[in-house]
TIBA-833827 format. One line per field, with one value per residue (C-alpha): residue in one letter; residue number from 1; x negated, y, z negated. Coordinates in nm, 2 decimals. Example, Ala and Ser with C-alpha at 12.3 -4.5 7.8 and 13.67 -1.06 7.14 Angstrom:
aa: (A, S)
i: (1, 2)
X: (-1.23, -1.37)
Y: (-0.45, -0.11)
Z: (-0.78, -0.71)
END
This chain:
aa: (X, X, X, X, X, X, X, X, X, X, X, X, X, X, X, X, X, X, X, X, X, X, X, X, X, X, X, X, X, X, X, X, X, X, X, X, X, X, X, X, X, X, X, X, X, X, X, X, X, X, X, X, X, X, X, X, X, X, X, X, X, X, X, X, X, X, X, X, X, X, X, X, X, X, X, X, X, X, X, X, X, X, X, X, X, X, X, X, X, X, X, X, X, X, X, X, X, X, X, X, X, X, X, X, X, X, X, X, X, X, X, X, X, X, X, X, X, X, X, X, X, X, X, X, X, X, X, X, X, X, X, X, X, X, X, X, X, X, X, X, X, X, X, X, X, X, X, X, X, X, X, X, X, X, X, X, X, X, X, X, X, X, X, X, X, X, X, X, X, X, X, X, X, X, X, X, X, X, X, X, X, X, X, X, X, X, X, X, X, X, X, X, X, X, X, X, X, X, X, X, X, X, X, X, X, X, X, X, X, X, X, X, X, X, X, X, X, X, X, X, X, X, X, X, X, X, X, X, X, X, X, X, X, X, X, X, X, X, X, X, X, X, X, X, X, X, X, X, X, X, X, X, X, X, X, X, X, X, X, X, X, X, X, X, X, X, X, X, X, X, X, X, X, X, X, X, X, X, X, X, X, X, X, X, X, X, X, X, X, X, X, X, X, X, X, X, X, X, X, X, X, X, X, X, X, X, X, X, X, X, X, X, X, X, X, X, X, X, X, X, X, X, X, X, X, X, X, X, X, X, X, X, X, X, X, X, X, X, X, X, X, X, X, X, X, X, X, X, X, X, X, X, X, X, X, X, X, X, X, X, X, X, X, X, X, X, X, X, X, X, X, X, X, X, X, X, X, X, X, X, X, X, X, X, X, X, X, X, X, X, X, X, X, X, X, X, X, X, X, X, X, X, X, X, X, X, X, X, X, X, X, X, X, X, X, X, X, X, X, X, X, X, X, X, X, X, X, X, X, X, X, X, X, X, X, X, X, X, X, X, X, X, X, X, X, X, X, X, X, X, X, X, X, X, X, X, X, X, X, X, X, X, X, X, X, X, X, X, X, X, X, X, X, X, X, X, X, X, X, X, X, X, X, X, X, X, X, X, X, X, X, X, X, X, X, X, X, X, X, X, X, X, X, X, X, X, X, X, X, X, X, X, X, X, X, X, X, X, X, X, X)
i: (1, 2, 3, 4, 5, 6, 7, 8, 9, 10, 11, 12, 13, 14, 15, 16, 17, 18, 19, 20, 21, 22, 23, 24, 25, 26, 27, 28, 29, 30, 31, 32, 33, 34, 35, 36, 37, 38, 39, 40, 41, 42, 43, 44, 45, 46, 47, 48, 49, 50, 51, 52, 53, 54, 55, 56, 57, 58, 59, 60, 61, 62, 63, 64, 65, 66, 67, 68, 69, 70, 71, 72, 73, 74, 75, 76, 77, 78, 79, 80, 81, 82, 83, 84, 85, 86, 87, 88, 89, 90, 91, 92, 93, 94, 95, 96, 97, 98, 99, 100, 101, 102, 103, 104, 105, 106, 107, 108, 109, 110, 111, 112, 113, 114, 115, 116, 117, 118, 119, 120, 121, 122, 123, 124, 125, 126, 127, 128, 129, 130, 131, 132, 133, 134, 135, 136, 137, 138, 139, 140, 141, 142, 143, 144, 145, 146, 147, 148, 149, 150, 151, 152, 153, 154, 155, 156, 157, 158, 159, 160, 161, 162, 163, 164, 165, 166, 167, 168, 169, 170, 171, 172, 173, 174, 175, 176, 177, 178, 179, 180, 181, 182, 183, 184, 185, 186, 187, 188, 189, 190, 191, 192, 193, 194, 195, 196, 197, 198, 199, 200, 201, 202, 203, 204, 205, 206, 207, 208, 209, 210, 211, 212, 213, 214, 215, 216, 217, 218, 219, 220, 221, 222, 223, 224, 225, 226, 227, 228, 229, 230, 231, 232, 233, 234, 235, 236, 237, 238, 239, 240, 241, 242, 243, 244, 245, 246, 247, 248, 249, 250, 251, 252, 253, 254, 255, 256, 257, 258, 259, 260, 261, 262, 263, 264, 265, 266, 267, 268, 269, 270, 271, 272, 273, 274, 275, 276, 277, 278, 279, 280, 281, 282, 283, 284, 285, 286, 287, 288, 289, 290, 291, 292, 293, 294, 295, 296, 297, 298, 299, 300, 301, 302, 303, 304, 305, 306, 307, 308, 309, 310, 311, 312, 313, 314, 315, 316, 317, 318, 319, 320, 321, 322, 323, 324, 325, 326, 327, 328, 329, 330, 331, 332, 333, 334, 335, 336, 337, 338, 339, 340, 341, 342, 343, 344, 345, 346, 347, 348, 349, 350, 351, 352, 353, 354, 355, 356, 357, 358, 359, 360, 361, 362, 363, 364, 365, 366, 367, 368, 369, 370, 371, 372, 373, 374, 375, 376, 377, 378, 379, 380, 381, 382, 383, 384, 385, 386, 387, 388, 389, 390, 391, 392, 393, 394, 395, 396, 397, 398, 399, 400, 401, 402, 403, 404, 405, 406, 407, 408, 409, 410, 411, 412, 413, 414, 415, 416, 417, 418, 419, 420, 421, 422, 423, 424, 425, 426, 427, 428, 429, 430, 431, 432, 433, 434, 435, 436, 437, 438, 439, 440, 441, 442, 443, 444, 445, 446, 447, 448, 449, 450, 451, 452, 453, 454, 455, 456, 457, 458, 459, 460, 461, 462, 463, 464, 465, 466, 467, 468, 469, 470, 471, 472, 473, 474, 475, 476, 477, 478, 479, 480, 481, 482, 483, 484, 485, 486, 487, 488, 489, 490, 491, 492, 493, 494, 495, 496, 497, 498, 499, 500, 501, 502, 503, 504, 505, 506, 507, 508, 509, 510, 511, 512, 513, 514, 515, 516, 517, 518, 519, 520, 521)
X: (-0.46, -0.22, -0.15, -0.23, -0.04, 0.21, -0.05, -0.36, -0.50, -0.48, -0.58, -0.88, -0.98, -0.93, -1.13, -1.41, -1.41, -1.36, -1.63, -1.94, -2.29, -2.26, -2.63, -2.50, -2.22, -2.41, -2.65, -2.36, -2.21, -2.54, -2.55, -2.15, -2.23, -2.53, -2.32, -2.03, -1.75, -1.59, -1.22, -0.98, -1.04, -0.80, -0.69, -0.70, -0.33, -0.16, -0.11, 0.27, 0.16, -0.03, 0.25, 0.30, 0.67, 0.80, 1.11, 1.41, 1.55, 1.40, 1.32, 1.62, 1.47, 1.14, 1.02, 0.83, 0.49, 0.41, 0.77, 0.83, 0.92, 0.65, 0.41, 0.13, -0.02, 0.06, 0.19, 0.18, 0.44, 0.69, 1.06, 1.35, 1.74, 2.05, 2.10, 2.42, 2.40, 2.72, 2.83, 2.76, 2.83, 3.04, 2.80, 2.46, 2.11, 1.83, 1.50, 1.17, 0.92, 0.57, 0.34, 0.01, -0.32, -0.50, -0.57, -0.51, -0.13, -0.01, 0.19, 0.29, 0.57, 0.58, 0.90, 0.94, 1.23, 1.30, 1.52, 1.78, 2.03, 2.10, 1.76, 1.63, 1.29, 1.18, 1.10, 0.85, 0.72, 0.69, 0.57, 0.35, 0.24, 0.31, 0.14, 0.19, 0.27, 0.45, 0.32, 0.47, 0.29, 0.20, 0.32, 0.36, 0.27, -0.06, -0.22, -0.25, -0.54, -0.44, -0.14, -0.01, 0.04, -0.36, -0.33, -0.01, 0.28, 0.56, 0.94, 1.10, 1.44, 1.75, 1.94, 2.25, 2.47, 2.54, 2.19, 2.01, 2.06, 2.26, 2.66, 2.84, 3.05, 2.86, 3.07, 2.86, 2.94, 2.60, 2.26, 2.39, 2.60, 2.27, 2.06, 2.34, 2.35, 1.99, 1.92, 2.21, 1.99, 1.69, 1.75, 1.88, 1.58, 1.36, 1.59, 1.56, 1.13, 1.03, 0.93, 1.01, 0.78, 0.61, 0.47, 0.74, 0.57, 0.86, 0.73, 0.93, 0.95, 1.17, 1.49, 1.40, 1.25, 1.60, 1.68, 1.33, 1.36, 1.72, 1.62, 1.32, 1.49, 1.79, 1.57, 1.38, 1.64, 1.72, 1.43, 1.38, 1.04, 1.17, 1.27, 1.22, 0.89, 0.88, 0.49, 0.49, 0.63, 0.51, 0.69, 0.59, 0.69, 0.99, 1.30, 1.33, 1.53, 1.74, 1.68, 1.67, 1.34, 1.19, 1.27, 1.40, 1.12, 0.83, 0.91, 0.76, 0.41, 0.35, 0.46, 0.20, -0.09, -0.01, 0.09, -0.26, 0.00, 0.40, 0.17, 0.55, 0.45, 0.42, 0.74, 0.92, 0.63, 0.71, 1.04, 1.11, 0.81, 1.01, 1.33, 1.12, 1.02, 1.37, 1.52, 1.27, 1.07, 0.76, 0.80, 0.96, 0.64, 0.39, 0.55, 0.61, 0.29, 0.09, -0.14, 0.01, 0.33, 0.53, 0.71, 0.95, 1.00, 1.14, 1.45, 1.51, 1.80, 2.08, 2.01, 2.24, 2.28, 2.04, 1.79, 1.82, 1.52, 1.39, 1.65, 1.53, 1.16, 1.26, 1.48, 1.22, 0.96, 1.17, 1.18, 0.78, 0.72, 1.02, 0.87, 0.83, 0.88, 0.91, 0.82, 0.51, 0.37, 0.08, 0.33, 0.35, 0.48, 0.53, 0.64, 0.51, 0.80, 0.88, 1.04, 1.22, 1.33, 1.21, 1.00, 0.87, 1.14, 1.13, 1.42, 1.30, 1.55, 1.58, 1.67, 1.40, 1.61, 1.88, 1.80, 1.96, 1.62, 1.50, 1.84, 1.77, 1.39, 1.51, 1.83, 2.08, 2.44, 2.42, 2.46, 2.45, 2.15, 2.03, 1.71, 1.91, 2.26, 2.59, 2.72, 2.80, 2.62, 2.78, 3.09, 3.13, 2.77, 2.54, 2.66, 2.40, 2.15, 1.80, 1.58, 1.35, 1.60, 1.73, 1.53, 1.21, 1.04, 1.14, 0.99, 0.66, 0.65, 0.79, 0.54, 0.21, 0.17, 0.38, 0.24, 0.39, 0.22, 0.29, 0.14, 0.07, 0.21, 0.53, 0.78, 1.07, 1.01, 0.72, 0.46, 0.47, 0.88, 0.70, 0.48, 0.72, 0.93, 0.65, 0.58, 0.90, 0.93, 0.84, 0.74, 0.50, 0.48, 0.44, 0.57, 0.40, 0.03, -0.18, -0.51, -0.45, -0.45, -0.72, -0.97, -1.03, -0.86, -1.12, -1.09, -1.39, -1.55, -1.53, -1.60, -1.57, -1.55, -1.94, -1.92, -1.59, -1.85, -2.09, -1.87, -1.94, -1.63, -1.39, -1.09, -0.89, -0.99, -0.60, -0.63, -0.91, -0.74, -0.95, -1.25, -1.42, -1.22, -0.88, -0.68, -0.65, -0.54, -0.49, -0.36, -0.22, -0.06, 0.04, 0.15, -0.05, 0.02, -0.17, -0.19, -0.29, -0.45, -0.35, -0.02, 0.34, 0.65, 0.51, 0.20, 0.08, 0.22, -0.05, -0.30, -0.31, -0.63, -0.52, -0.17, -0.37, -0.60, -0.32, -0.17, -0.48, -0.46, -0.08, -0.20, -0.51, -0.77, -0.95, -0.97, -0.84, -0.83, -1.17, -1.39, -1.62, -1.68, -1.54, -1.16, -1.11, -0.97)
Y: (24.20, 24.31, 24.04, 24.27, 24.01, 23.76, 23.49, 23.67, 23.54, 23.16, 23.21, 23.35, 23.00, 22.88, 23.08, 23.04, 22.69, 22.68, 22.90, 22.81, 22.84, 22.57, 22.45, 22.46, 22.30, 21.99, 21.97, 21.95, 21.68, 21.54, 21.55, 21.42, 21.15, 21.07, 21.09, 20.98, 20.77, 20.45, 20.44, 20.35, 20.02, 19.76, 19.63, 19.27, 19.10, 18.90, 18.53, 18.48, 18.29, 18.65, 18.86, 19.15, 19.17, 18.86, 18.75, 18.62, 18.95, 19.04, 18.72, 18.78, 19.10, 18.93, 18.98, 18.73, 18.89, 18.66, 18.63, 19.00, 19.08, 19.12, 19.17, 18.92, 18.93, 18.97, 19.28, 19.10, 19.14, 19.38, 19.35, 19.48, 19.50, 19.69, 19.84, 19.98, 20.43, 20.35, 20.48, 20.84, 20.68, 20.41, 20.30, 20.11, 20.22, 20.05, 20.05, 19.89, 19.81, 19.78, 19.71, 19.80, 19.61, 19.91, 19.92, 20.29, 20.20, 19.99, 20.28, 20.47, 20.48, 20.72, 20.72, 20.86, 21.03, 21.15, 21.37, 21.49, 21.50, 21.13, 21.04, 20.71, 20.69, 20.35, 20.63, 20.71, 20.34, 20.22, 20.58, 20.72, 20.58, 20.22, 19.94, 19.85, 20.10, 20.09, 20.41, 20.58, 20.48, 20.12, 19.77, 19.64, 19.68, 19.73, 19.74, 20.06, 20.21, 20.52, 20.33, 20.48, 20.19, 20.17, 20.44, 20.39, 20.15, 20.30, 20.29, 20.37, 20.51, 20.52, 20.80, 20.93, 20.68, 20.64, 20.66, 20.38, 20.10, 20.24, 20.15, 20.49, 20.66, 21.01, 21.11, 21.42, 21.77, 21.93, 21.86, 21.77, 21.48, 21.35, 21.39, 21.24, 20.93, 20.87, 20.89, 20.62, 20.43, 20.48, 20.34, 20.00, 20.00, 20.06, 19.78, 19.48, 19.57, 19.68, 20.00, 20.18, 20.43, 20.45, 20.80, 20.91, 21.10, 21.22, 21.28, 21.35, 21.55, 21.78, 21.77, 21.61, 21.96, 22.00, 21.66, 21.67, 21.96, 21.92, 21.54, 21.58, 21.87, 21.66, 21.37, 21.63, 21.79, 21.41, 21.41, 21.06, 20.91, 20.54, 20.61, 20.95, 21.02, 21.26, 21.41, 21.55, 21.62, 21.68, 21.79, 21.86, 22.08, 22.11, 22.29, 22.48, 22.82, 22.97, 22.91, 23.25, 23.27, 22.93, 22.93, 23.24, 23.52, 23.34, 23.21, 23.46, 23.51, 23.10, 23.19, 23.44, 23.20, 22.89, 23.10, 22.85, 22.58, 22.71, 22.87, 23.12, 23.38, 23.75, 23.90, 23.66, 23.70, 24.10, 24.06, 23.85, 24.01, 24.31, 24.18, 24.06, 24.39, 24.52, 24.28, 24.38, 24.06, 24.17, 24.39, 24.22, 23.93, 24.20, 24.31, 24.01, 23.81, 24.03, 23.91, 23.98, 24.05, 24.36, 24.44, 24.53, 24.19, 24.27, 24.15, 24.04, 24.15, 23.93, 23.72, 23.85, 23.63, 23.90, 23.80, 23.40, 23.39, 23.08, 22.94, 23.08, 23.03, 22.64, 22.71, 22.84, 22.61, 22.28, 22.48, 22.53, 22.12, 21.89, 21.68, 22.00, 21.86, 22.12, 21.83, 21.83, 22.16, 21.92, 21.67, 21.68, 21.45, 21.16, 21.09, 20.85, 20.52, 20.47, 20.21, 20.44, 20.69, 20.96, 21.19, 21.14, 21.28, 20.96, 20.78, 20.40, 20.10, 20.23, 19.87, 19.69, 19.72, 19.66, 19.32, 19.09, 18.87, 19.19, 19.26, 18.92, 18.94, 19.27, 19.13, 19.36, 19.27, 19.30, 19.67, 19.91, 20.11, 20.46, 20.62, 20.95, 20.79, 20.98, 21.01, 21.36, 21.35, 21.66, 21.72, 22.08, 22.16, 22.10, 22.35, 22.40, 22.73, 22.65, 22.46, 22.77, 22.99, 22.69, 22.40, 22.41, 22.69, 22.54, 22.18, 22.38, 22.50, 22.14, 21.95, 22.15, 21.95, 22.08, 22.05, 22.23, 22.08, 22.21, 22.15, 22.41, 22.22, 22.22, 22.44, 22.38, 22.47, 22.73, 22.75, 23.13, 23.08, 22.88, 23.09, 23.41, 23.16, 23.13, 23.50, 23.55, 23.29, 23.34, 23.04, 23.05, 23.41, 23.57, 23.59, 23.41, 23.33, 23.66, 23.56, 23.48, 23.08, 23.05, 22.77, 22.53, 22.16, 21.94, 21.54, 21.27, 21.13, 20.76, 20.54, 20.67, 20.57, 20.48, 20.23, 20.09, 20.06, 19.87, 19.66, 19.79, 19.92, 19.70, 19.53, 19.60, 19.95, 20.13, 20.45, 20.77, 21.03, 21.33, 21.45, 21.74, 22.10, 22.04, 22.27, 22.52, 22.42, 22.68, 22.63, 22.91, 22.79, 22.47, 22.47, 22.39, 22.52, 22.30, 22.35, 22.10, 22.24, 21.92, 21.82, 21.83, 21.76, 21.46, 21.50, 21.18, 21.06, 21.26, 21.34, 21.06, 21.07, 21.47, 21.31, 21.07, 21.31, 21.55, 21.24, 21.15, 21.50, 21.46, 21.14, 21.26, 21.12, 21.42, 21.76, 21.96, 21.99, 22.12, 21.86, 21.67, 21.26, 20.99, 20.87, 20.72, 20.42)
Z: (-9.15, -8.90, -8.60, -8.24, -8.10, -8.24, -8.22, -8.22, -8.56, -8.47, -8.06, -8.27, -8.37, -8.05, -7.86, -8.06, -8.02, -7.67, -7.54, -7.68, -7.54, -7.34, -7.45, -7.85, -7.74, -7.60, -7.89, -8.09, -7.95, -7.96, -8.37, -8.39, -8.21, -8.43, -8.73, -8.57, -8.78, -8.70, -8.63, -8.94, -9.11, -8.94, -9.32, -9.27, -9.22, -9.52, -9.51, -9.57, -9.92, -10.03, -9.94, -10.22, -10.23, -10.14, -10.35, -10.40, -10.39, -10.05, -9.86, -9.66, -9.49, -9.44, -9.07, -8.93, -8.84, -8.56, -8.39, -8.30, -7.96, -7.67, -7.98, -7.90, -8.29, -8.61, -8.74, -9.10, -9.41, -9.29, -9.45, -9.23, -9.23, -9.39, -9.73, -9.92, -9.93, -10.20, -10.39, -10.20, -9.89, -9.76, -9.56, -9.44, -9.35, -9.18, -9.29, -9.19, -9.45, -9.43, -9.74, -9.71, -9.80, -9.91, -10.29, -10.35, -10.20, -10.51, -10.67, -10.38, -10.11, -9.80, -9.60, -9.24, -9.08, -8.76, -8.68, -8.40, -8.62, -8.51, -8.39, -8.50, -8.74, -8.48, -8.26, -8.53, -8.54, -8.21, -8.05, -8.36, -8.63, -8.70, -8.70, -8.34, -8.07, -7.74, -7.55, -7.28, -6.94, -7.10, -7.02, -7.37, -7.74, -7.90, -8.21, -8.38, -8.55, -8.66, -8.79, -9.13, -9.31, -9.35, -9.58, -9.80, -9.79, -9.53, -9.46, -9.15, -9.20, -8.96, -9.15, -9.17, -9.13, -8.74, -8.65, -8.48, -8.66, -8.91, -8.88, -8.85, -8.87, -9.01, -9.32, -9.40, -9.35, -9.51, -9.61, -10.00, -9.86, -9.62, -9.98, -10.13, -9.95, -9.90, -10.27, -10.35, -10.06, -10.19, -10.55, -10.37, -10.21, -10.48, -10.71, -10.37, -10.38, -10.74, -10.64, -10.99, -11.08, -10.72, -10.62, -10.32, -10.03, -9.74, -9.41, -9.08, -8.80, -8.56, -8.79, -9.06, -9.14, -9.27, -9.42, -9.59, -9.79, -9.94, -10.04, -10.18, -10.40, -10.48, -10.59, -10.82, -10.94, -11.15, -11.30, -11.33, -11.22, -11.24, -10.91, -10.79, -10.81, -10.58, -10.52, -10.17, -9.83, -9.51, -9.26, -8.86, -8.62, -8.80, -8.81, -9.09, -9.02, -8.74, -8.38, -8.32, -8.55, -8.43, -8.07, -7.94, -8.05, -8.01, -7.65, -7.42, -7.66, -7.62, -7.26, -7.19, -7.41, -7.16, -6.82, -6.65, -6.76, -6.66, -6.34, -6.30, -6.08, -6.17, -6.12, -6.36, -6.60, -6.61, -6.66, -6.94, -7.11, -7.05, -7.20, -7.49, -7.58, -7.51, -7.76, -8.04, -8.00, -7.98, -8.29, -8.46, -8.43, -8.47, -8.78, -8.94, -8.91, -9.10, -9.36, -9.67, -9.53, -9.52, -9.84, -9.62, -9.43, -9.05, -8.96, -8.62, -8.41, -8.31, -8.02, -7.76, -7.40, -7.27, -7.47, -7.46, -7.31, -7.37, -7.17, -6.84, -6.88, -6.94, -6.63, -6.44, -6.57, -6.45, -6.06, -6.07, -6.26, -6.16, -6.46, -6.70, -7.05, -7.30, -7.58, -7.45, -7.23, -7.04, -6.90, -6.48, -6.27, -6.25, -6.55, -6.77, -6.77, -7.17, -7.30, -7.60, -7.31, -7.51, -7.52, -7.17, -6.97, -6.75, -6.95, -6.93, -6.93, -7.32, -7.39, -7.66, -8.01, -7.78, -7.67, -7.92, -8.00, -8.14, -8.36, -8.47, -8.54, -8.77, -8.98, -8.80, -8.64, -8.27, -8.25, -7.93, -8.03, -7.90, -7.99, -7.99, -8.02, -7.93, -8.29, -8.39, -8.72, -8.84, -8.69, -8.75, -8.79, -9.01, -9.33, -9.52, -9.52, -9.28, -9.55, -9.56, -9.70, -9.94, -10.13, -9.94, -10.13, -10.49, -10.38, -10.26, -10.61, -10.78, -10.59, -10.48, -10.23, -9.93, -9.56, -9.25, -8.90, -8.58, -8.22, -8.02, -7.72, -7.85, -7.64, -7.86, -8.19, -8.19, -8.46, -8.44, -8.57, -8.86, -8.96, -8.94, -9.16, -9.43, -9.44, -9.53, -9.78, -10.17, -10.36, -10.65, -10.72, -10.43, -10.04, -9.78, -9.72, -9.84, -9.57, -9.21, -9.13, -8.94, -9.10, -8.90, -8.93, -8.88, -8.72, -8.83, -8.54, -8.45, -8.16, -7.79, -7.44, -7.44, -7.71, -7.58, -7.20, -7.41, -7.61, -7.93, -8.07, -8.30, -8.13, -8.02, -7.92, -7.80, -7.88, -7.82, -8.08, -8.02, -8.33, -8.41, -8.49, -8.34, -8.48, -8.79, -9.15, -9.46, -9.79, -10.03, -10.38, -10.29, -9.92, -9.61, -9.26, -9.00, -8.60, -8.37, -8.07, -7.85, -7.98, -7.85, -8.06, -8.22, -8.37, -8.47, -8.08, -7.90, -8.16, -8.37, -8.56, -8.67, -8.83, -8.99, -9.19, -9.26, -9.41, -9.62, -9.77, -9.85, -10.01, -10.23, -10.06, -9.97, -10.13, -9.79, -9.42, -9.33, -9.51, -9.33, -9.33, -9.23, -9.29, -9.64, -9.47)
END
């Protein structure tokens, strides 16, 4: 099937959801609501003398649940500090552990990454997924439903070395040295909490899309289960080839899909969408998401300073919304005050794992910590090939369980660059996906605003994630591409219960993407 426009096939979905009959429509919420699902199971917190991993070994990373920060309850076992990357690196890197209490979690680990290069995985915890959040626009932390470590045991990463928490300075030049280093971490790690044999799921955003790929292949390529166990990776709006494919050519298409949201007048609108088709953009889209793709797989032509157009529709953007956030396209002003300073534009005193009670509460020497520090990761650049055209298609086909997420609020990295990436990709006997992604990704209901009015939802009640179809989901020999219709950047930030079923899929506990139910746990 041949795209008539570079996102034709997915804004196919989406229209179809958003106009019903407007009658349907209200029956239908009608029914969901009578078969609605409750919110993930709050899995009930460990008493110190239960806790799983307790030892000599690690008692000197033991946080204690009840003393964290501005966190008025108990997070539970959680296990935090500094561990040796020797002998790859010369190094330390942080980590934050969180055991889970769910029983299908006993022989599993899933680590989180963030990206940057140089952005630290806390960002993850405190702003996505962890046990306790501290949202942007909020005044302090709160419990977290859609918290990941219901599902599976978790560990939150500051990698490479001179990120976060993790003394630099960077000594890599390529993605072998970051796989490198990790792995050396990563069997300390499993040695201080008896993790040998665990199932290892990686996870990560933005530019971890590169880290990802090249460790998950590295930890493969030993071949030794004791304590790389490597059975999936999942990786979200991710970078994963050159900017030219993932942010350049699909600017002016997302452009034209949201111009009710950028609101740039008409003039501007003909022009760059005149300079797109001048630069080959819109041909070179047309061509390449096709469904199978072209034998003859487009190539795109070299971005020239002409045709940087993404540049100037962020300018221009920025002059229309003073508070335009191309994290997150739905963002106006004010901005919402964040205590990470990131990703709301609004910066925020940035100052919580700097304040030396929290260094304390986490095992780590007082330590002048950024969220996205100023360490130059890779001092010349990171070396090594986009992941796309390197490891990623071999641990598609070494795993079978690869899952690509993107939100289509996302004005950075584009979802049409990854799926122009995938079609051009080969991985278990043929190139790309052969059918157009368009099934839908569906959410379980659980409680809304109605049963929080009449005081029957659990508590505490933080967090309204969005249910129903939000997005699309489709899976061809072992890899899954998944859109979130509400998402920025950071999926599991603004649509938290969607992360937290594509995460029960990475995990097993549900055949695929479009099933219906409730959440496993």
């Amino acid at each position: 099937m041949r795209a008539a426009t570079a996102i034709a096939s997915l804004l196919l979905v989406g229209s179809v959801v958003g106009l019903e009959n407007p009658h349907r429509k209200a029956k239908a919420v009608q029914r969901a609501h009578q078969h609605k699902t409750v919110l993930p199971r709050a899995v009930p917190v460990a008493r110190e003398d239960d806790y799983k991993y307790l030892t000599n070994k690690t008692e000197r990373f033991l946080v204690n649940g009840t003393g964290i920060p501005e966190v008025d309850f108990d997070v539970g076992e959680s296990y935090a500090g500094l561990l040796p990357n020797s002998p790859a690196g010369n190094s330390s890197l942080f980590f934050w552990f969180f055991p889970s209490q769910n029983p299908k979690a006993q022989d599993e680990i899933t680590i989180w990454l963030n990206g940057g290069p140089g952005c630290s995985s806390l960002d993850g915890l405190l702003q996505e997924n962890g046990p306790f959040l501290w949202l942007p626009g909020t005044y302090k932390p709160a419990r977290n439903p859609y918290s990941w470590t219901n599902l599976t045991n978790v560990v939150y990463i500051d990698q490479p070395a001179g990120t976060g928490f993790s003394p630099g300075p960077s000594t890599v030049d390529d993605e072998e040295g970051v796989a490198a280093q990790f792995k050396s971490w990563f069997k300390h790690f499993v040695d201080t909490f008896g993790l040998h044999g665990h199932k290892v799921y990686l996870t990560g955003e933005s530019y971890a899309g590169q880290y990802i790929p090249y460790i998950a292949s590295a930890m493969l390529d030993e071949e030794d289960e004791k304590y790389f166990n490597v059975k999936g990776i999942q990786i979200n709006d991710p970078s994963i080839n050159d900017d030219s494919v993932m942010i350049y050519a699909p600017a002016v298409r997302h452009l034209n899909h949201y111009t009710n949201v950028f609101a740039l007048n008409d003039t501007f609108l003909a022009d760059v969408n005149s300079r797109a088709d001048k630069c080959g953009f819109n041909k070179f889209l047309d061509e390449a998401l096709t469904y199978p793709p072209p034998k003859d797989f487009p190539v795109l032509p070299e971005i020239s300073s002409e045709c940087a157009i993404w540049d100037d529709i962020v300018a221009a953007a920025y002059d229309v919304n003073p508070c335009f956030n191309y994290y997150h396209l739905t963002d106006y002003c004010p901005y919402l005050w964040s205590e990470m300073g990131f990703p709301s534009l609004a910066g925020g005193p940035n100052n919580y794992f700097n304040r030396t009670d929290v260094q304390k509460a986490l095992h780590v020497p007082r330590t002048d910590y950024s969220v996205c520090g100023e360490t130059t990761i890779f001092k010349n650049g990171d070396q090594s090939p986009p992941s796309a055209l390197g490891p990623l298609p071999s641990v598609i086909e070494r795993t079978n369980n690869t899952i690509i997420g993107h939100g289509w609020l996302d004005y950075l990295l584009f979802l049409n660059g990854s799926l122009v990436t995938i079609q051009n990709m080969t991985w278990n006997g043929a190139q790309g996906f052969q059918k157009p992604p368009v099934e839908p990704l569906y959410v379980p209901y659980h409680y809304g605003l109605a049963e929080l009015a009449n005081g029957n939802a659990p508590e505490p009640f933080t967090l309204i994630a969005g249910a129903g179809l939000l997005g699309t989901a489709h899976t061809e020999r072992g890899l899954t591409f998944s859109s979130v219709y509400l998402a920025g950047h950071e999926i599991p930030q603004y649509v938290p219960g969607a992360a937290y079923r594509q995460l029960e899929f990475l995990l097993g506990r549900i055949e695929n993407l479009q099933q219906r139910g409730g959440y496993t746990a």
